[in-house]
Residue frames as qw, qx, qy, qz and C-alpha x, y, z in Angstrom:
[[0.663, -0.226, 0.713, 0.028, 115.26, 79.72, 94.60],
 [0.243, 0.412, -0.722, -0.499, 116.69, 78.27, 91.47],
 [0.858, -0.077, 0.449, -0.238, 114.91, 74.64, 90.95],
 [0.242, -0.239, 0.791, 0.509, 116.51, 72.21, 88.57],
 [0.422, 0.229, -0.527, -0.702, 115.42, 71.48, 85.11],
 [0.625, -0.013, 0.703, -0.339, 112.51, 68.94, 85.11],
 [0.101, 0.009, 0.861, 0.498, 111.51, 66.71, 82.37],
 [0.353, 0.067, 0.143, -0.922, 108.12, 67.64, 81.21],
 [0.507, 0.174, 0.766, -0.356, 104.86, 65.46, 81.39],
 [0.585, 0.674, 0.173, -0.417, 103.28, 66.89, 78.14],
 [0.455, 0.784, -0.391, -0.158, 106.17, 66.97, 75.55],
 [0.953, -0.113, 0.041, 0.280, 109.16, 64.99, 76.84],
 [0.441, 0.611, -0.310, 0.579, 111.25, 67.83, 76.61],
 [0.551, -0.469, -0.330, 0.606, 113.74, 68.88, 79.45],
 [0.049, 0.865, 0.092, 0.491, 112.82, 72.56, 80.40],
 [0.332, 0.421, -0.428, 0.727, 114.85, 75.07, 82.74],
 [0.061, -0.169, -0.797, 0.576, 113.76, 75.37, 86.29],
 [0.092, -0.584, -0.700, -0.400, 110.24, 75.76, 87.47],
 [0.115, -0.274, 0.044, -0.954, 109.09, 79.38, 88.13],
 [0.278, -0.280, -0.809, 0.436, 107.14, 80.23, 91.31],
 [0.179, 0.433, 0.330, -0.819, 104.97, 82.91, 90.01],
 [0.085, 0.410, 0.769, 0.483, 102.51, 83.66, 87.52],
 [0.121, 0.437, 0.204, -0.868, 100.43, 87.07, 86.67],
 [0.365, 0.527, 0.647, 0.413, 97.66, 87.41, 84.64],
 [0.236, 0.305, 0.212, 0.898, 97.87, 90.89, 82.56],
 [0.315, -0.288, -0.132, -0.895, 94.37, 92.12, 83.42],
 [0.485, -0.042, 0.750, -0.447, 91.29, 91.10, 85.38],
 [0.280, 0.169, 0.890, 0.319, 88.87, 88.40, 83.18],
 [0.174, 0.838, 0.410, -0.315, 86.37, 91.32, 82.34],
 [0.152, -0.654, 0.432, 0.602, 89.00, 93.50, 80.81],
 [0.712, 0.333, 0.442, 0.431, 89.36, 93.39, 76.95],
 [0.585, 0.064, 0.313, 0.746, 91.36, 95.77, 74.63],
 [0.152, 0.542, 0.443, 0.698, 88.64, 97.65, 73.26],
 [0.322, -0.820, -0.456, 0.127, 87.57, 98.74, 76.21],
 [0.413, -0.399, 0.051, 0.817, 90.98, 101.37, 76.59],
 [0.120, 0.153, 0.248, 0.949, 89.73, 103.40, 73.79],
 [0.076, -0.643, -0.355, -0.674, 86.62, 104.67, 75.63],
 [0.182, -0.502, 0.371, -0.759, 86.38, 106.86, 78.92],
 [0.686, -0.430, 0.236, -0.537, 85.57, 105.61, 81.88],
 [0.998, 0.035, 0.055, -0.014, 88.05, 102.46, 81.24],
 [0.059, 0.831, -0.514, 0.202, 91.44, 102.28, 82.48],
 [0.966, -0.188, -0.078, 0.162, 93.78, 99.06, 83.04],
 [0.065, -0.890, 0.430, -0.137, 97.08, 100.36, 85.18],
 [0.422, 0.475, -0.740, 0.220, 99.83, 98.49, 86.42],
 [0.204, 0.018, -0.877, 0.435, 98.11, 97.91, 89.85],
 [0.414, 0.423, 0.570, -0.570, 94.27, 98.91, 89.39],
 [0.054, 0.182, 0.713, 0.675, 91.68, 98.59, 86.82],
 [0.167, 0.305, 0.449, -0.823, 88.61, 100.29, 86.21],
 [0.046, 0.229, 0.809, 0.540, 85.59, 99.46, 83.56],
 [0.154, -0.683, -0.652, -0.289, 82.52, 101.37, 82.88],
 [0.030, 0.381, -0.453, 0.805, 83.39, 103.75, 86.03],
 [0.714, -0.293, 0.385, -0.507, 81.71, 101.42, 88.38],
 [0.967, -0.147, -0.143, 0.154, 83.62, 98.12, 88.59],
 [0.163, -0.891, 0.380, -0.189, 86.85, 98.53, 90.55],
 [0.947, -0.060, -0.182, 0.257, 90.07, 95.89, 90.64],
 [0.027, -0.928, 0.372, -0.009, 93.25, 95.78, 92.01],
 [0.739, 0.220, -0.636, 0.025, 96.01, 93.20, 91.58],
 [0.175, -0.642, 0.722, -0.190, 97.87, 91.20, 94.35],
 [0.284, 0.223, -0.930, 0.068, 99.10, 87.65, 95.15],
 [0.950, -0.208, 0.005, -0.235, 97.39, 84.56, 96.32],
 [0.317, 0.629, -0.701, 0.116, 99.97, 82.71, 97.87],
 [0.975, -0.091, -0.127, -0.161, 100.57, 78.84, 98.47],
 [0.488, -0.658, 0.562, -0.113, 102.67, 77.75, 100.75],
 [0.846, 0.394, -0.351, -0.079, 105.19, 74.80, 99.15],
 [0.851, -0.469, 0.144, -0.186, 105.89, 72.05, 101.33],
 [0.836, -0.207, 0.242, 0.447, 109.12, 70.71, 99.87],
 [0.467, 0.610, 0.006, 0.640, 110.50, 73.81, 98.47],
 [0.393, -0.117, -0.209, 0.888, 112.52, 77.06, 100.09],
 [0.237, 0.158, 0.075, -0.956, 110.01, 79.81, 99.31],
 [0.505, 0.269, 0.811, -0.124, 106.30, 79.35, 98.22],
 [0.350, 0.355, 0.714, 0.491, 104.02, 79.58, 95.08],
 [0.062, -0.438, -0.267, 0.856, 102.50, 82.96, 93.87],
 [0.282, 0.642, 0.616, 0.358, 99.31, 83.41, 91.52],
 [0.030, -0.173, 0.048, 0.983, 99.05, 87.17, 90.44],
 [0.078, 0.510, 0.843, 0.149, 95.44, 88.16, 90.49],
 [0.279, -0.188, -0.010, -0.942, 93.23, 91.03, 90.43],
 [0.243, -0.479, -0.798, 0.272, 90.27, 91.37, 92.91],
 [0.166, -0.707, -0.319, -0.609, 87.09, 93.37, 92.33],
 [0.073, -0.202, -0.374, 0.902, 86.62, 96.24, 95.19],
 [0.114, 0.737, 0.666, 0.005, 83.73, 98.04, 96.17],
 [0.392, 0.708, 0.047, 0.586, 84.21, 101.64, 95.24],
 [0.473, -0.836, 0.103, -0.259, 84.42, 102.87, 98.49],
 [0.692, -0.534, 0.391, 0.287, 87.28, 100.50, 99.59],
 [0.639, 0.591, 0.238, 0.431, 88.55, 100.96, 95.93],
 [0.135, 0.896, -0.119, 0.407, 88.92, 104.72, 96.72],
 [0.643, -0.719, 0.260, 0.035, 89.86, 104.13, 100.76],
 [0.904, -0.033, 0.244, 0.349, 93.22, 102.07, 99.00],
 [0.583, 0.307, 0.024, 0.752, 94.20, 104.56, 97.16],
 [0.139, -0.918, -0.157, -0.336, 93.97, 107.15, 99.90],
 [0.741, -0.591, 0.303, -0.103, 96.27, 104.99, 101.68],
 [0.947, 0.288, -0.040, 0.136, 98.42, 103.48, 98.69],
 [0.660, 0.545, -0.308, 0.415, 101.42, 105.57, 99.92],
 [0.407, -0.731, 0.292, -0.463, 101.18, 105.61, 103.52],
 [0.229, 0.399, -0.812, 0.360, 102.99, 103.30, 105.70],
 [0.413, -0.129, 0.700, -0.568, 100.39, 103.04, 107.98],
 [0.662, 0.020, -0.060, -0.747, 98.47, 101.43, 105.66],
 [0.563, 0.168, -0.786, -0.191, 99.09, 98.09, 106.85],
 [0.006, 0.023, 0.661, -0.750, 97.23, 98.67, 109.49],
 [0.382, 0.162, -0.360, -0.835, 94.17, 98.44, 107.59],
 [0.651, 0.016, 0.718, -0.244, 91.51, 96.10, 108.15],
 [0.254, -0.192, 0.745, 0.587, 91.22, 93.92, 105.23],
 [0.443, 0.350, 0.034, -0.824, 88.72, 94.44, 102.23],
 [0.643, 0.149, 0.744, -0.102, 86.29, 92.23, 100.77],
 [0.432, 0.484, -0.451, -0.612, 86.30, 91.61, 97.05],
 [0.924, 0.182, 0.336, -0.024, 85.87, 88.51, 94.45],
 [0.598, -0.281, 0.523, 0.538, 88.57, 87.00, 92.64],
 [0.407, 0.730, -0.034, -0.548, 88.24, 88.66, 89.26],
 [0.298, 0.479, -0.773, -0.292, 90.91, 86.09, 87.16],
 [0.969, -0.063, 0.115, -0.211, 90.24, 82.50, 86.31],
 [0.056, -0.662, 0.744, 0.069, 93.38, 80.82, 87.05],
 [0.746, 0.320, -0.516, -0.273, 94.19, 77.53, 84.87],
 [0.537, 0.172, -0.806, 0.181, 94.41, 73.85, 86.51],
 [0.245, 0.068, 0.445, -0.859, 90.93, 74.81, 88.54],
 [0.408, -0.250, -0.577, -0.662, 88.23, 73.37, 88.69],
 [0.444, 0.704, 0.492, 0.254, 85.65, 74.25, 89.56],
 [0.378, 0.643, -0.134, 0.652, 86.90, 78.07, 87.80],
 [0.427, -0.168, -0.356, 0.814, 88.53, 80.57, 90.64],
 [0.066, -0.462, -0.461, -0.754, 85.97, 83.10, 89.05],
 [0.524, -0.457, -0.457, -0.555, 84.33, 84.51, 91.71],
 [0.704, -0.215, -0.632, 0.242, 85.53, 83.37, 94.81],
 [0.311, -0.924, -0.085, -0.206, 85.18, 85.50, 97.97],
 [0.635, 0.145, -0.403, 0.643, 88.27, 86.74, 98.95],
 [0.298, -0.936, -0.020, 0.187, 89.90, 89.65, 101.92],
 [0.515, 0.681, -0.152, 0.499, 92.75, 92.00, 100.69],
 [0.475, -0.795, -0.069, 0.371, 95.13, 92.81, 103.14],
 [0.592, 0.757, -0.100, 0.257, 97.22, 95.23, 102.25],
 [0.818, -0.039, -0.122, 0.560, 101.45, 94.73, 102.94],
 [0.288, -0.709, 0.055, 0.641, 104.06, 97.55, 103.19],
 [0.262, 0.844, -0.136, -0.447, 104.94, 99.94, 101.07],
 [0.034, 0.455, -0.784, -0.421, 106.52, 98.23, 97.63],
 [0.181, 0.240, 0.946, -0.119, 104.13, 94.86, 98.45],
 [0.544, -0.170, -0.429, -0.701, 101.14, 94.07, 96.57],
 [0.614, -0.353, 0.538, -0.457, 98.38, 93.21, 99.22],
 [0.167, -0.092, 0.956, -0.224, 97.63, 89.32, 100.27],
 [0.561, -0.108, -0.284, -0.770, 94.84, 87.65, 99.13],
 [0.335, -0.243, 0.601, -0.684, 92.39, 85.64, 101.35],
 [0.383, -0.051, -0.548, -0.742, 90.35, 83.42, 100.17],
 [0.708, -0.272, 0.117, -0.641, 87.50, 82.21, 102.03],
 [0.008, -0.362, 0.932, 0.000, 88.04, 78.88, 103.63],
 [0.904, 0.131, 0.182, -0.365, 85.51, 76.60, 101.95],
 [0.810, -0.013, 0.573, 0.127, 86.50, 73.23, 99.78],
 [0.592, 0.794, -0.118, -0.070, 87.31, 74.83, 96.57],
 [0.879, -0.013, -0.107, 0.465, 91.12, 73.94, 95.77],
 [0.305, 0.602, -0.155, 0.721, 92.46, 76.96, 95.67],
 [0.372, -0.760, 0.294, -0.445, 91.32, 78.05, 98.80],
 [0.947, -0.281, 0.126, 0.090, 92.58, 74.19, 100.14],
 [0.815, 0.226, -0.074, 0.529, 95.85, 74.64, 98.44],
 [0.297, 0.604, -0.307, 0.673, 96.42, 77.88, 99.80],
 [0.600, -0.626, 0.215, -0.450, 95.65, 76.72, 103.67],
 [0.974, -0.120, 0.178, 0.066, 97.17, 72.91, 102.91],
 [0.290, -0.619, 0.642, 0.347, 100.06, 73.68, 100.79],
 [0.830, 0.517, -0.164, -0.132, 101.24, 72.17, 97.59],
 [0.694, -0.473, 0.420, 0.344, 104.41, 70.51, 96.48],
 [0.024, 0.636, -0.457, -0.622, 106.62, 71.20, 93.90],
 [0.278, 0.416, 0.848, -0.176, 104.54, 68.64, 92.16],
 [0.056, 0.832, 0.513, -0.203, 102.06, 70.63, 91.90],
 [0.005, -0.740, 0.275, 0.614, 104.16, 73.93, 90.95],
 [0.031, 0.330, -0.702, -0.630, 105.51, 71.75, 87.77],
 [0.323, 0.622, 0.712, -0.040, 101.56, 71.05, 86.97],
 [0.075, -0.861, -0.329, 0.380, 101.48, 74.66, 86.60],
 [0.323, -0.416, 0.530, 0.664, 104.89, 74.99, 84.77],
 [0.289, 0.065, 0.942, 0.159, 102.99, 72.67, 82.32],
 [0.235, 0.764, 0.579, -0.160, 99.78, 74.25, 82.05],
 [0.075, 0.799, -0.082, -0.591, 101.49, 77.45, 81.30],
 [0.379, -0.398, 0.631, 0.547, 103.85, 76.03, 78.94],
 [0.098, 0.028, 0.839, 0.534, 101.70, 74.03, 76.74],
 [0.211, 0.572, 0.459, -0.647, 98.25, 76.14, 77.15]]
């Protein structure tokens, strides 16, 4: 879904529609220097630090009440090594969405939270083949986990536009 251009709270400029995802590069542990020694490896869909901490990415998604499709936070969620490995025994099978889902914590502090996202107890499920899995997040009072059981509005998406923009 295209959205029209909105007029922006911070600046006063008029910006092009307002994008319905957001990824963040790595998990909030990750840092640069770590790639130049063994046992530290940030892929496209798993990260690994120290050999013994274990992430993988996929999507919190928020359901947007006056829009066509909803809102999608790329994140990475720590694994325990065991369901770390079980995922990728299973990362190219079909069946593997048949999988009960795995517990992890949210590994990314996503912006226009408070208090942080850091930390939060989530369940991975994991989707079909192509799909990064679903994330879960435990249904307590935090917003995130309220915005992603209550819904947002588009509002709320061009908070987010905002935050990114002028961050």
């Amino acid at each position: 879904m295209i959205t029209p251009a909105f007029t922006c709270t911070c600046c006063g400029q008029e910006h092009n529609g307002l994008p319905f995802a957001y990824a963040m590069a790595a998990p909030v542990y990750w840092s640069p220097e770590l790639a130049e020694t063994p046992g530290n490896v940030l892929g496209d869909e798993y990260c690994v630090i120290n050999d013994e901490h274990y992430f993988v990415r996929g999507r919190v998604v928020l359901p947007v009440h006056d829009a066509d499709e909803d809102f999608e936070w790329g994140v990475w969620v720590s694994l325990s090594k065991e369901n770390f490995i079980r995922m990728g025994d299973v990362f190219e099978d079909p069946a593997r969405v048949q999988e009960p889902p795995y517990f992890g914590w949210l590994s990314t502090v996503l912006p226009g939270y408070e208090p942080t996202t850091l930390n939060l107890k989530t369940n991975l499920h994991t989707q079909e083949l192509g799909i990064r899995p679903l994330i879960e997040l435990e249904p307590t009072d935090h917003p995130l986990a309220v915005e992603q059981r209550e819904g947002i509005t588009l509002a709320r998406v061009q908070e987010f536009a905002e935050i990114a923009l002028h961050q």
